[in-house]
C-alpha positions as a Markdown table, in Angstrom:
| # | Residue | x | y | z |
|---|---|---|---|---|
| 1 | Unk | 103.3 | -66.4 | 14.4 |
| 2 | Unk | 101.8 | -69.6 | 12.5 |
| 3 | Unk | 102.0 | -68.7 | 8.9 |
| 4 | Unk | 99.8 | -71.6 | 7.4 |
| 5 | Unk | 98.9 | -72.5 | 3.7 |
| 6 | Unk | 95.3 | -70.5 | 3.4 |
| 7 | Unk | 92.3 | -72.7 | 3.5 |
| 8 | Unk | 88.8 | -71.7 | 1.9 |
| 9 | Unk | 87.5 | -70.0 | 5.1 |
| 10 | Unk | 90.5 | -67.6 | 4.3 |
| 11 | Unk | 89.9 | -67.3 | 1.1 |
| 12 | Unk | 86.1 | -66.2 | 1.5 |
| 13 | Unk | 87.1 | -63.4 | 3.6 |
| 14 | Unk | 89.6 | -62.1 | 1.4 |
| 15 | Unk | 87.1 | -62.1 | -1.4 |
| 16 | Unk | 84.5 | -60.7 | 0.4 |
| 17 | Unk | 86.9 | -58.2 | 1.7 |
| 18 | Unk | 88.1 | -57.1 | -2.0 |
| 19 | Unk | 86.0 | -54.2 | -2.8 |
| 20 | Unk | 86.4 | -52.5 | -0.1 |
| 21 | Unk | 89.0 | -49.5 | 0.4 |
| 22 | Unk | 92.7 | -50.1 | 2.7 |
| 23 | Unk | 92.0 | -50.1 | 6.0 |
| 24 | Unk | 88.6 | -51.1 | 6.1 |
| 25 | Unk | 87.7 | -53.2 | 9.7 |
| 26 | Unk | 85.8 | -55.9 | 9.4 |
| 27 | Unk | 83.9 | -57.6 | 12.4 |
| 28 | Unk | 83.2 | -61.5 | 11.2 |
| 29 | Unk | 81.6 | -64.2 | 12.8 |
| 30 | Unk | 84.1 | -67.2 | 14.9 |
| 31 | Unk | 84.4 | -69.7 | 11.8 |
| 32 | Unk | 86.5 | -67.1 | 9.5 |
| 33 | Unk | 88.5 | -65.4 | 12.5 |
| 34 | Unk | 92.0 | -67.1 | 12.3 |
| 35 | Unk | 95.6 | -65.8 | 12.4 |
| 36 | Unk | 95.7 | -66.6 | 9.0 |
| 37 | Unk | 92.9 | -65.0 | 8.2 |
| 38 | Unk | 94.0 | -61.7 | 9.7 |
| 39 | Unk | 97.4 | -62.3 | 8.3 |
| 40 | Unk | 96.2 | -62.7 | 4.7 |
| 41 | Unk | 93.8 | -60.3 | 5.0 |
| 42 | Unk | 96.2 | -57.5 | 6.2 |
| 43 | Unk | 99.3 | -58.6 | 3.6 |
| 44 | Unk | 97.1 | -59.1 | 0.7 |
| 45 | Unk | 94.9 | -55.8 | 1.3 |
| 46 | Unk | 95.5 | -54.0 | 3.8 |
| 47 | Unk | 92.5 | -54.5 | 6.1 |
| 48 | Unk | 91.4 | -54.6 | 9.7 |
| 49 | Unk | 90.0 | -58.2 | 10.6 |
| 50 | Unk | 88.4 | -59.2 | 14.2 |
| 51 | Unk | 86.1 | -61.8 | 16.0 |
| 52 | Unk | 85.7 | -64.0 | 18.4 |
| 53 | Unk | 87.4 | -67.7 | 18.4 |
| 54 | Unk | 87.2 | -70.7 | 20.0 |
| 55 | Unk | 89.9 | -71.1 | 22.5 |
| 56 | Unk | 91.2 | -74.0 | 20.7 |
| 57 | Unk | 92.0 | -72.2 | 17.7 |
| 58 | Unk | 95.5 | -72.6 | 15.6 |
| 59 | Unk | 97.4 | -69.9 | 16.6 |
| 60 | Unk | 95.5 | -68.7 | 20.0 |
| 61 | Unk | 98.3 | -68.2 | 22.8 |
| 62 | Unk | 96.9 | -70.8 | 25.2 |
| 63 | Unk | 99.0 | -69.2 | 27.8 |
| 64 | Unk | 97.0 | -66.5 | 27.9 |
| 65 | Unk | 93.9 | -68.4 | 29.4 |
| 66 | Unk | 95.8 | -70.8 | 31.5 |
| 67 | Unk | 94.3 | -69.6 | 34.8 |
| 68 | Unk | 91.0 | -68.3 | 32.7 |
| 69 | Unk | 89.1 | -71.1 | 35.0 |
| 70 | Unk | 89.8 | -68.7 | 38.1 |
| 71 | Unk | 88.6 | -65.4 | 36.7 |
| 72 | Unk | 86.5 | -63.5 | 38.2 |
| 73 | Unk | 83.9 | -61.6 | 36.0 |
| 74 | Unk | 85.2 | -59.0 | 34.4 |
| 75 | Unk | 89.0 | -60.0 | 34.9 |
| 76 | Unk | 90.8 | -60.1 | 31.5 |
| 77 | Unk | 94.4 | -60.3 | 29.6 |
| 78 | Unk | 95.3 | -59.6 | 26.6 |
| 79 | Unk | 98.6 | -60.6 | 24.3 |
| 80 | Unk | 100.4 | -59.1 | 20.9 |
| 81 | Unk | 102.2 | -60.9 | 18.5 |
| 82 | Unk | 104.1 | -58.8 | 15.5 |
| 83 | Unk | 104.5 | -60.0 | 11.8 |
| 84 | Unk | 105.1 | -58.0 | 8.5 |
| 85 | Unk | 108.0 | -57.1 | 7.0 |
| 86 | Unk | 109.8 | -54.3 | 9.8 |
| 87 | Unk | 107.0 | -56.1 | 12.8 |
| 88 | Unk | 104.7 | -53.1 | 11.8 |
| 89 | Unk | 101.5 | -55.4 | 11.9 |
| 90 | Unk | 100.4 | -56.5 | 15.5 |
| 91 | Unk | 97.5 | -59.4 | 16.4 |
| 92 | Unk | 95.7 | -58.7 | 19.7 |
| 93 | Unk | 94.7 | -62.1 | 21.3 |
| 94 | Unk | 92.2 | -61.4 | 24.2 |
| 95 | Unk | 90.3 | -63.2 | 26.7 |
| 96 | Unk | 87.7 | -61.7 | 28.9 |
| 97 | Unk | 85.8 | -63.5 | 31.7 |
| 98 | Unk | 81.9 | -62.4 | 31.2 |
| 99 | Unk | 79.4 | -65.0 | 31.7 |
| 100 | Unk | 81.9 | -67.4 | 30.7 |
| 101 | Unk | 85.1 | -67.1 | 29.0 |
| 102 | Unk | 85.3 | -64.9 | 25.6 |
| 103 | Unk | 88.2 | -64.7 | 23.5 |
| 104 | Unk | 89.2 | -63.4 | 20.4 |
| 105 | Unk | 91.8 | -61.9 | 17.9 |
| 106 | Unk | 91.6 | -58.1 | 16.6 |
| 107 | Unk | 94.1 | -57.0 | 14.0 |
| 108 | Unk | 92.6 | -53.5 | 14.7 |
| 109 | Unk | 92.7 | -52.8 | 18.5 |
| 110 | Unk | 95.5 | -51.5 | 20.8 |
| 111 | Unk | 94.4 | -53.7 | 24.0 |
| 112 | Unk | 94.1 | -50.8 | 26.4 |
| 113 | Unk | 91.4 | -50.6 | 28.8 |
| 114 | Unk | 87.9 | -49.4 | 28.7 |
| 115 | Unk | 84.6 | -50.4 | 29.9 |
| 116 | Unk | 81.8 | -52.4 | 28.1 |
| 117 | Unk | 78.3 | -52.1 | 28.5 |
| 118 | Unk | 76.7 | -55.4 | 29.2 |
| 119 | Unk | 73.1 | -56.5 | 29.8 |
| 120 | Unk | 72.8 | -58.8 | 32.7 |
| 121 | Unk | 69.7 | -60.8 | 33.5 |
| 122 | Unk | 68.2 | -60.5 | 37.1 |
| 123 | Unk | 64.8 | -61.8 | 37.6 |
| 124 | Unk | 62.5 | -62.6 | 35.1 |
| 125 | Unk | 59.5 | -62.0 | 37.0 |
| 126 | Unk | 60.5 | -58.3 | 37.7 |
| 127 | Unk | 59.8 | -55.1 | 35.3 |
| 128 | Unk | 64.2 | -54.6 | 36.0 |
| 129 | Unk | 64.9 | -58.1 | 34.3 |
| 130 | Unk | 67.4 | -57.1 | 32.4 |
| 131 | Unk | 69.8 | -54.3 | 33.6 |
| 132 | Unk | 73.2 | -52.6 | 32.3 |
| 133 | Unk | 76.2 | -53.2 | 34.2 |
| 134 | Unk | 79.8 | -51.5 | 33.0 |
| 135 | Unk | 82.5 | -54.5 | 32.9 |
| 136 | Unk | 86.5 | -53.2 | 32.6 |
| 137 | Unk | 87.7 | -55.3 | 29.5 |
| 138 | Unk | 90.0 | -54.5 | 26.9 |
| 139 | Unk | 89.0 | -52.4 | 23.7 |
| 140 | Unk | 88.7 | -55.0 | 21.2 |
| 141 | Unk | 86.1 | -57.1 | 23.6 |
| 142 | Unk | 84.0 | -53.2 | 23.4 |
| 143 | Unk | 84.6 | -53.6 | 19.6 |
| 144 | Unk | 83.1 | -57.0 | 19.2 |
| 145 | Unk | 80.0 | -56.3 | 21.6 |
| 146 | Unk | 79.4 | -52.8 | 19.0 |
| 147 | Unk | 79.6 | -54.8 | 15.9 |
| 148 | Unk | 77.8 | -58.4 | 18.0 |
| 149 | Unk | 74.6 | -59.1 | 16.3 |
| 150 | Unk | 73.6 | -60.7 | 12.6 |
| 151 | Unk | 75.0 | -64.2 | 12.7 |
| 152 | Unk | 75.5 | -64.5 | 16.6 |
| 153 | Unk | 72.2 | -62.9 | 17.6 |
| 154 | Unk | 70.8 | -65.5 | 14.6 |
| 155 | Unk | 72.5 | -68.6 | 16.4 |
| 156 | Unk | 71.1 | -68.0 | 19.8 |
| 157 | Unk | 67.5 | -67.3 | 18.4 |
| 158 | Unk | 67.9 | -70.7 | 16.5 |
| 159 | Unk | 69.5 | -72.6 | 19.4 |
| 160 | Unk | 66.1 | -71.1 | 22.0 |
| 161 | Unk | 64.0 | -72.7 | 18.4 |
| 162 | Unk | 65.3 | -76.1 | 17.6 |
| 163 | Unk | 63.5 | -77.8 | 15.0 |
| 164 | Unk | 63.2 | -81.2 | 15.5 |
| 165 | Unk | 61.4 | -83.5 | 12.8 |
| 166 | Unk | 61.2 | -87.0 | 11.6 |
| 167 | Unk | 59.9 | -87.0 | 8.1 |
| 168 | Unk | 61.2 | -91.0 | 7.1 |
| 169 | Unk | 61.9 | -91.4 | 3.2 |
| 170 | Unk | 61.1 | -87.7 | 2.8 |
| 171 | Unk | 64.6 | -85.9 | 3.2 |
| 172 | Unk | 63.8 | -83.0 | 0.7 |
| 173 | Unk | 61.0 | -82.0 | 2.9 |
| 174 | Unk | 62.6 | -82.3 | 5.8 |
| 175 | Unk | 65.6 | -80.3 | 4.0 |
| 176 | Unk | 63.5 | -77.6 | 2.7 |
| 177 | Unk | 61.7 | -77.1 | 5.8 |
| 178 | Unk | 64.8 | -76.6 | 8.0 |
| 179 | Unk | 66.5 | -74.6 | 5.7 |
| 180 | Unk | 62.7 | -72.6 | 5.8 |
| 181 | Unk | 63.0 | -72.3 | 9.4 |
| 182 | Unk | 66.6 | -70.8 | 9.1 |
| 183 | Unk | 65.3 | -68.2 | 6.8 |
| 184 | Unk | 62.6 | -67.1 | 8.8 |
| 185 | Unk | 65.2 | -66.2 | 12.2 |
């Protein structure tokens, strides 16, 4: 495992993380899922950390999504690593083909296999556009998809609602109205 000097991201999540009780799980958004994050947070405090990441992440197992590119939906692999004193403390990298390639690291799932709910879009004109189909995955993709929403349903409401403005000389406006628009998501 890459035991790397912690950076602020790290640090956020370990202070956000501090009032909590041991074994708390937390479900975080890409940019503070790390193995360092998970590593801190579990040797400092004792806590569960998981998320999504991007597949070019410090610490991902790139072997695991080598062949990713000829998945099938709903194919998917998953890969431990141990660390801690006596190994007692596992990682779970996983990678689940959806829509397109998902992966992630859970300090808090076992990587067995269950089924996931997900909402697939058929026709927009018809009254059955959107429809739930049951995808075989491991257990820590069903654990993101509970705890998905907040930040990631925020992002793809603000991606479907750019705001594109030219206000020349008149950056504070500009500034305040963006940040205005991201409120209001």
């Amino acid at each position: 495992m890459i035991k790397s000097t912690i950076h602020r991201r790290e640090e956020v999540v370990l202070e956000l993380a501090e009032p909590f009780p041991k074994y708390t799980r937390f479900a975080v958004d890409r940019f503070f899922v790390s193995v360092a994050a998970i590593q801190e947070l579990w040797d400092k405090q004792e806590k569960y950390l998981h998320g999504t990441v991007k597949k070019s992440s410090v610490g991902f197992p790139k072997d695991l999504i080598a062949g990713a590119h000829n998945w099938e939906k709903g194919e998917w692999a998953v890969q431990h690593a141990w660390w801690g004193a006596s190994g007692e403390v596992k990682i779970l990298a996983w990678a689940v083909m959806d829509s397109d390639l998902v992966v992630g690291l859970s300090s808090c799932a076992i990587g067995s296999e269950t089924t996931c709910e997900r909402k697939v879009v058929n026709d927009m004109e018809s009254a059955d556009a959107v429809k739930k189909v049951a995808r075989p995955g491991p257990d820590a993709w069903k654990q993101y998809n509970k705890n998905y929403g907040g930040v990631d349903v925020g992002d793809s409401k603000k991606a479907a609602y750019t705001l594109h403005m030219k206000i020349p000389h008149r950056w504070p406006t500009s500034l305040f109205l963006k940040f205005l628009f991201e409120t209001s998501i």
